[in-house]
DOZA-731295 format. One record per residue (C-alpha): residue in one letter; y, x, z. Coordinates in pm, whole numbers, plus 50000, padded with zeros to 5 digits. Layout:
<rs>
AYXZ/...
</rs>
This chain:
<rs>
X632022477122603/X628762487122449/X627322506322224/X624722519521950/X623652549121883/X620552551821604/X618632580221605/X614742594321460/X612162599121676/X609852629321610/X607622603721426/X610082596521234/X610862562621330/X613892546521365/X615422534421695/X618562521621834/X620572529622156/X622292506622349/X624492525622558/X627092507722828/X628332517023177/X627722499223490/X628222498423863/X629472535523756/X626812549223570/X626002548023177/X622822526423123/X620592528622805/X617732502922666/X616312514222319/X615302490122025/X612932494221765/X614922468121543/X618672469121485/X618952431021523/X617562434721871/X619652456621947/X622982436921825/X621662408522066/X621652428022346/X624962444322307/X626562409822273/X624192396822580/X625622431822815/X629642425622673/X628962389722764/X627892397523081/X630802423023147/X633382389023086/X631552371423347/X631812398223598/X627902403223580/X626512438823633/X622682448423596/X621102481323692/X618862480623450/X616872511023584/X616592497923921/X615872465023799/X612272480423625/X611422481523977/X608322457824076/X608612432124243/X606272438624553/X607672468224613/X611622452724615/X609702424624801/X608622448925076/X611882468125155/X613262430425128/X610882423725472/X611392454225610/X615442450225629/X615712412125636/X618132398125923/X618782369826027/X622482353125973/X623432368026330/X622482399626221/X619412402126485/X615952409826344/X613662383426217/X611452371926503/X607512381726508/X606612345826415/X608972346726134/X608022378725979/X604952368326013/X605202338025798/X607012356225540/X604052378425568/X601892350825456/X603222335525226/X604102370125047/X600462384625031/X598752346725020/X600892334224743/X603652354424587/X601852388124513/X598852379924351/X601142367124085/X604082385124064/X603422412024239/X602532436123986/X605472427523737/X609192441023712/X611712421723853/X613532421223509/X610232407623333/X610092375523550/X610982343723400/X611462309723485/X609112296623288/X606632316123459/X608432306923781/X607792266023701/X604092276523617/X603162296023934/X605122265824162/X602932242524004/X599602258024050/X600512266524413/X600952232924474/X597942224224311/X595632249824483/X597312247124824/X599662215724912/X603602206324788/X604552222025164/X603342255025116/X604112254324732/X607982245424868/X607822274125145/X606702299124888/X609252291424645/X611972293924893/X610692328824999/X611202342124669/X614162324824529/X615722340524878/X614592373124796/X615202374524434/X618962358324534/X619282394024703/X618102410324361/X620972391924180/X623352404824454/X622132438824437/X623392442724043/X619082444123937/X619172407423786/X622102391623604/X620712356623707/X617542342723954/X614502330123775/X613782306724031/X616002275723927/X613982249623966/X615712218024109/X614302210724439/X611612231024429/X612302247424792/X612202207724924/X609742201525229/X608442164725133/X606362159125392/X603602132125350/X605142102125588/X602772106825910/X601042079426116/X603402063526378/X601432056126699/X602682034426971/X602052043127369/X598842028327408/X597182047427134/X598642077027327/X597242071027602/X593642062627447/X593962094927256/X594562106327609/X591572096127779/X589382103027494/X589882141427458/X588372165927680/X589962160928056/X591342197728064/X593402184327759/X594642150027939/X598032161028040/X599002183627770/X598572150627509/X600562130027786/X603112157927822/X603862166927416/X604082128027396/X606612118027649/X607582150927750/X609182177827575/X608132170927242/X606162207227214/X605292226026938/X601842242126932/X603202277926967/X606102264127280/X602752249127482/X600382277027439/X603172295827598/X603572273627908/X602892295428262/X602572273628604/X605762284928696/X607612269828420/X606682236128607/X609202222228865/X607292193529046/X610342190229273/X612702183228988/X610392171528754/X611142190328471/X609172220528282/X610772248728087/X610192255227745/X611232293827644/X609212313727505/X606682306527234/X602802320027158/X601732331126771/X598992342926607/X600332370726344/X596732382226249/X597242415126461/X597172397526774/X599372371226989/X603052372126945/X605472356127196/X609292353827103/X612062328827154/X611062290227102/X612352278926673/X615902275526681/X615912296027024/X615882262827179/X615092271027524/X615542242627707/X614752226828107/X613672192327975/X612922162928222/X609692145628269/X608872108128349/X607242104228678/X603912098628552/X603732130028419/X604412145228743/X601872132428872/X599302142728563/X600792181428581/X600152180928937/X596442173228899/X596322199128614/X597502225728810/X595092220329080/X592082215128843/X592972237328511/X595572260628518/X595452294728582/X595962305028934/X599232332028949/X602452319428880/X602712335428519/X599222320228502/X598472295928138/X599172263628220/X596722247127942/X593632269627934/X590812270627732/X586972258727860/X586332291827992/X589702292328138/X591222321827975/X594592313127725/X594292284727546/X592562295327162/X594232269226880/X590292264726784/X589552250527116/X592672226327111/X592282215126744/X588012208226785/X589162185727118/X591882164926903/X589632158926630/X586392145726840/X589312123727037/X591362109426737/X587772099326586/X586892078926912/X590102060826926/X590052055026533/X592922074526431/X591412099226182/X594822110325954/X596672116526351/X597782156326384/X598902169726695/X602162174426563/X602782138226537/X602822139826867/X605972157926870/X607162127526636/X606042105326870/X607832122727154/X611202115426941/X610882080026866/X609732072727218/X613022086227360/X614992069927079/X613712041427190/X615332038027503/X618572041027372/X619132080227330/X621692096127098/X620802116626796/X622212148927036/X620022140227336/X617062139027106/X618022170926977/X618342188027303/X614992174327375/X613052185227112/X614812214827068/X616242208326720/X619342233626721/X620692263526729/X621282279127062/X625312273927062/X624372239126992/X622032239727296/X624322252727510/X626872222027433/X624352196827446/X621862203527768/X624582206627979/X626222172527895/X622832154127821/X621302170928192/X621822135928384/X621302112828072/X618362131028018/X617212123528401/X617762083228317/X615932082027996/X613162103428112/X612902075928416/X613322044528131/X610042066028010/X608102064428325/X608682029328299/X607502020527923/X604892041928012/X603522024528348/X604001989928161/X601612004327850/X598962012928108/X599621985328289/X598751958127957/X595501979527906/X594181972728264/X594752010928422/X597542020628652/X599362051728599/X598182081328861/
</rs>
């Protein structure tokens, strides 16, 4: 139960003490009026009936600093550390978009009203995506607030608002792969041909590529570590999802690899397999000024290199794979999963890469160019 206490300043003003214990310890908030007071003594008993219990000294804290011991203790549901890439993102999306407006307030003090506002201007200023990601980020981290005892309830209750709703991309067919192909810079040839009908990569998996993670003589590459920029330098961890994966290639491709790594890549084993024009690592500027010059000379000004990775999926799908082999592919699961699926998908995954080589021969074919 709680109670109040009035007492006199040395003003002489009147004030009122509401006193109640919780998570062991007696907690006080002082009123100037008597009627606020009353209201908060029924909110705290009400609170005690529902089995909710706020610090209300710890929960004065501010919010960038809970946000930062948040980071610097976060795990992930295994209990391992966040990867590099992840922290990194959380990173981001703290100091780019959280802080600037909440950082400075008490975690107690934020509402959702002000919540709703600062979701809606993010998305305004930046993009729904980012607006989403932010959002999530700190409903997550206030969620650990509530469970700490500092918040009786989480401001952020906005109904959907953590929802990725991706503009619908561009679908491109093979041909317009293989024109995007032949437009971009040659060094770039085979890694547009490989994302495509290979592996499905995501920018951070093929900056990561070494020659040795090719296998010409079982025509197959391995995808298992990935490259990020963090803003203090270039990360590598585990691939999203820890998807590492052997994934195999259409002949074709083969074929294109094998002239890359003669012509482009670097020369040692643990060499870069994609390299930049100077032939150090290959620099996302480099890669992203190539796709834009090629997309504009094959009319396709909206395409983003990650639709290749979309295209990579429907291509597969096309030949008849399951919803698992496509997963196993592209690496969309969690590494128990992976371990169930490559193993049983290893020799269907052989046959659909060679039902590949053949879409892919008859698309060159219709455009007047055989496939090297």
């Amino acid at each position: 139960m709680a109670h109040i206490a009035k007492r006199t300043t040395t003003g002489g003003q009147a004030r009122w003490d509401v006193r109640w214990k919780a998570l062991g310890r007696w907690q006080t908030k002082t009123f100037k009026r008597r009627s606020d007071a009353d209201a908060f003594r029924r909110s705290v008993e009400s609170d005690e009936l529902r089995g909710v219990v706020v610090d209300v000294r710890r929960s004065s804290a501010l919010f960038e600093q809970f946000a930062t011991a948040w980071l610097a203790t976060r795990r992930r549901p295994d209990g391992r550390p966040l990867t590099s890439a992840t922290k990194a993102l959380y990173t981001d999306l703290l100091q780019r978009l959280i802080l600037p407006t909440f950082g400075p307030a008490k975690l107690a003090s934020i509402q959702p009203a002000q919540v709703r506002s600062w979701h809606a201007g993010v998305a305004d200023r930046t993009s729904p995506l980012q607006a989403a990601k932010a959002y999530r980020l700190m409903r997550t981290i206030l969620n650990t607030a509530v469970r700490d005892g500092l918040l009786a309830a989480n401001p952020c209750n906005i109904e959907g608002g953590g929802v990725e709703r991706s503009p619908e991309r561009p679908l491109i067919d093979t041909e317009a792969v293989f024109e995007l192909a032949e437009a971009i810079d040659p060094r770039y040839r085979a890694l547009i041909l490989l994302i495509a009908f290979g592996p499905g990569s995501r920018k951070g998996e093929f900056r990561a590529y070494r020659r040795r993670h090719v296998d010409l003589l079982h025509a197959r590459i391995r995808t298992e570590v990935q490259e990020q920029d963090t803003g203090g330098g270039v990360v590598a961890s585990a691939p999203k999802n820890d998807s590492a994966r052997w994934t195999t290639l259409p002949e074709f491709i083969v074929d294109e690899l094998s002239h890359h790594l003669d012509t482009y890549a670097q020369p040692d084993p643990d060499g870069y397999l994609f390299t930049g024009p100077k032939g150090g690592p290959l620099a996302p500027v480099h890669w992203y000024k190539s796709f834009r010059l090629a997309r504009a000379a094959v009319g396709l000004p909206e395409l983003h290199p990650h639709d290749l990775r979309h295209a990579a999926g429907t291509f597969f799908a096309q030949q008849g794979a399951t919803t698992r082999e496509i997963m196993a592919r592209l690496g969309h699961r969690s590494r128990a999963a992976a371990d169930r699926y490559q193993h049983a998908a290893a020799r269907r995954d052989a046959e659909l890469a060679a039902r590949l080589n053949t879409v892919a021969k008859e698309a060159r074919s219709r455009r007047g160019r055989d496939v090297r």
